[in-house]
C-alpha positions, 0 to 999 in steps of 0.5 A: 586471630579474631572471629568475625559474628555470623551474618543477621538472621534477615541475610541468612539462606532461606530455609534455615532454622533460629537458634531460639525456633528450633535445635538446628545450629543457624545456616550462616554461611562462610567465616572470615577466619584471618585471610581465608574464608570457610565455612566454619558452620554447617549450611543446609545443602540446596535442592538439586537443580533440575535439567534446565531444559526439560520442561520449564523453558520448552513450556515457557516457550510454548506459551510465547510461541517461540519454537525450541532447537535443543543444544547438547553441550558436555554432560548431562545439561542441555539448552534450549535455543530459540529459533524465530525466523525474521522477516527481511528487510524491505529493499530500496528502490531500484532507482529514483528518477529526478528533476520534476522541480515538483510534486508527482501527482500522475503517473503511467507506463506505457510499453508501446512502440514508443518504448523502443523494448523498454517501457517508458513512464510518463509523470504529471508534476504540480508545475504542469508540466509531463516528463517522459521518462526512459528507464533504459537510461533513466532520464527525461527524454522529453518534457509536455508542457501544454497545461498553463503551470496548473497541477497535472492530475490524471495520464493515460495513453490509448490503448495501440496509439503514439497518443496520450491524455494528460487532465489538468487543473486548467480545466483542460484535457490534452491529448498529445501527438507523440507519433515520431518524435512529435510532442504536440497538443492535437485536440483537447477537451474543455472540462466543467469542473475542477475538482480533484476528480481523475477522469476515465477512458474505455478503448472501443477500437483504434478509431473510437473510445469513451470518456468518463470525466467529471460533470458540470454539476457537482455529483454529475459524470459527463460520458463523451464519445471520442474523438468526436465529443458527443456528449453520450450521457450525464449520469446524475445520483437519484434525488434522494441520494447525496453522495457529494462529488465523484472523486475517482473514475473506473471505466469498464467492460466485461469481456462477455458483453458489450455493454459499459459500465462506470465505478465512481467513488464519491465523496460520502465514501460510497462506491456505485456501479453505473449502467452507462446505456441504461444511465442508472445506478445499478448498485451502492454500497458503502464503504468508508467513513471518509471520501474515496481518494482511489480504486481500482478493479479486476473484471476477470474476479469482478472484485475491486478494491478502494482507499480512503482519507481514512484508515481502512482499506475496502474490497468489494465484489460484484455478483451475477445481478450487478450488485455491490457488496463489501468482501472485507476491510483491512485497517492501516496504521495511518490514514489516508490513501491516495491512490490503489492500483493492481498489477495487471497480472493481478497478483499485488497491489499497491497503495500510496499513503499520505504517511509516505509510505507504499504498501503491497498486498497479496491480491487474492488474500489482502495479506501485507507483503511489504511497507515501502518507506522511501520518500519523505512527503505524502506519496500521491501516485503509483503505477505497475508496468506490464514487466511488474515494475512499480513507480511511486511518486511523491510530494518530495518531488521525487519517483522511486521505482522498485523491482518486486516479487517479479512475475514468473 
């Protein structure tokens, strides 16, 4: 029987002593004696292990930020167990309407009578045509084609009327007859610019509303009585100001006064409030780095809040003086924002990316509630229905509709 020599004095067990260091015998471990292993020389014993759960881990923890559930198994050992809650998923799409045979540029719901109990949606393709569609049985009713092929780029339907408004790149705006059945252009106003800017309105009662649609020169907003079409106003920026072209409308009136105003977002990423009778810039205040491409506003918190072809989402507020000022600004992954719309509960709102990608927010505090990633091109539009259902439409020629955080 021949004896195997000990392991090198590089792979012995740290903490052992050299033979030519000291008296102690060398902590080689176990022999090879034939076929059977022992340990033919004395090995220094190992410090006895602390309970791993104690205090190492429950520290290590501390500091990721991880909370900490203590598993009792048999014995004296116990293990620490990590408990990180996870988010849900984003859910999909409710459904998805199709067939618009091009990119959604507008969108709008409308809850009237028309609807007949549930609220139809009305969307503006590149190709000029409106679809009208049913959600009940989620198709296209009826389809308006009074834009001569030219990009749809704004809807909205009069507040308790069967009439709707349609602004195309034709330099036309349609107001469309849908009264029983009806689907005809009865009037249409003749617009001076064709620019991307969305026009406006502002109900004055069932037989009179105002206008806001972009002005013949290139920093001017017309103001027009309808269904009249007297020209109210032309609201031109200072001489010394140069805030470029309006790129979007925002009519509004407070409901203790009488008196219109106007938010325009400009081209230089400021925002301005307009006194449409006074026919003067109230306030501006600057917002982004990039054109505004939307925003919207809350007159009951007198706060608003915009997006860009930047990176940052704005909000601003009002004051008793009618002075803007920024609240905050809340930075995206991806730049460019297409559309921002509130719920009109003003509990959510919802931004369209050119990322293809829909984001919500809580309304009061900005938190992100939800990353929506559907669609496969720049998402363009979105709208809330009365109910809170929410409808994106994209460049991928489709209309994603979603049931989210459901009003109670």
């Amino acid at each position: 029987m021949r004896l195997l020599r000990p392991l090198p004095t590089s792979r012995r067990r740290r903490g052992a002593l050299s033979p030519r260091s000291g008296s102690q015998r060398p902590a080689c471990g176990p022999l090879f004696l034939g076929n059977a292993w022992t340990s033919a020389l004395p090995v220094k014993p190992r410090r006895p292990v602390p309970n791993c759960g104690s205090w190492v881990l429950p520290r290590l923890f501390a500091v990721l930020g991880i909370e900490l559930r203590t598993l009792h198994l048999p014995g004296d050992c116990t293990l620490p167990s990590m408990a990180v809650p996870l988010s849900p998923p984003p859910p999909d799409p409710q459904f998805v309407l199709r067939g618009t045979q091009s990119a959604v540029n507008a969108l709008h719901f409308c809850g009237g009578a028309q609807a007949q109990g549930f609220p139809l949606l009305f969307s503006g393709s590149q190709s000029g045509v409106v679809h009208i569609w049913s959600l009940q049985t989620r198709r296209a009713v009826a389809t308006l084609d009074g834009h001569g092929g030219q990009s749809v780029t704004w809807l909205q339907m009069l507040p308790q009327s069967p009439q709707l408004l349609s602004q195309g790149r034709d330099l036309r705006l349609c107001l469309w007859d849908l009264a029983e059945g009806r689907n005809a252009v009865v009037d249409s106003v003749c617009l001076e610019s064709v620019g991307f800017c969305r026009s406006s309105v502002l109900a004055e009662g069932q037989a009179r509303w105002m206008l806001a649609v972009p002005g013949k020169g290139t920093d001017e907003v017309q103001i027009l009585e309808m269904p009249s079409k007297t020209s109210v106003c032309t609201l031109k920026p200072e001489a010394d100001a140069k805030p470029g072209m309006p790129m979007c409308l925002r009519l509004w009136q407070a409901e203790s006064s009488s008196r219109p105003f106007l938010l325009a977002g400009y081209e230089d990423g400021s925002v301005a409030l307009w006194d449409v009778w006074e026919r003067k810039v109230c306030s501006r205040v600057s917002c982004h780095e990039e054109p505004v491409m939307g925003l919207d506003f809350d007159s009951q918190r007198a706060r608003g809040v915009s997006g860009s072809a930047g990176k940052a989402l704005a909000v601003w507020s009002l004051d008793g003086q009618q002075t803007l000022q920024v609240c905050s600004t809340h930075q995206l992954t991806n730049p460019g924002i297409s559309d921002v719309t509130i719920r009109p509960d003003r509990k959510i709102l919802a931004t369209a990316g050119w990322d293809h990608r829909i984001r919500v927010f809580h309304w009061r505090t900005m938190k992100p509630l939800a990353v929506l990633a559907f669609h496969s091109a720049s998402v363009h539009c979105v709208a809330f229905a009365t109910d809170g259902v929410l409808a994106a439409g994209s460049k991928d020629q489709r209309i994603s509709v979603w049931s989210l955080y459901q009003r109670t």
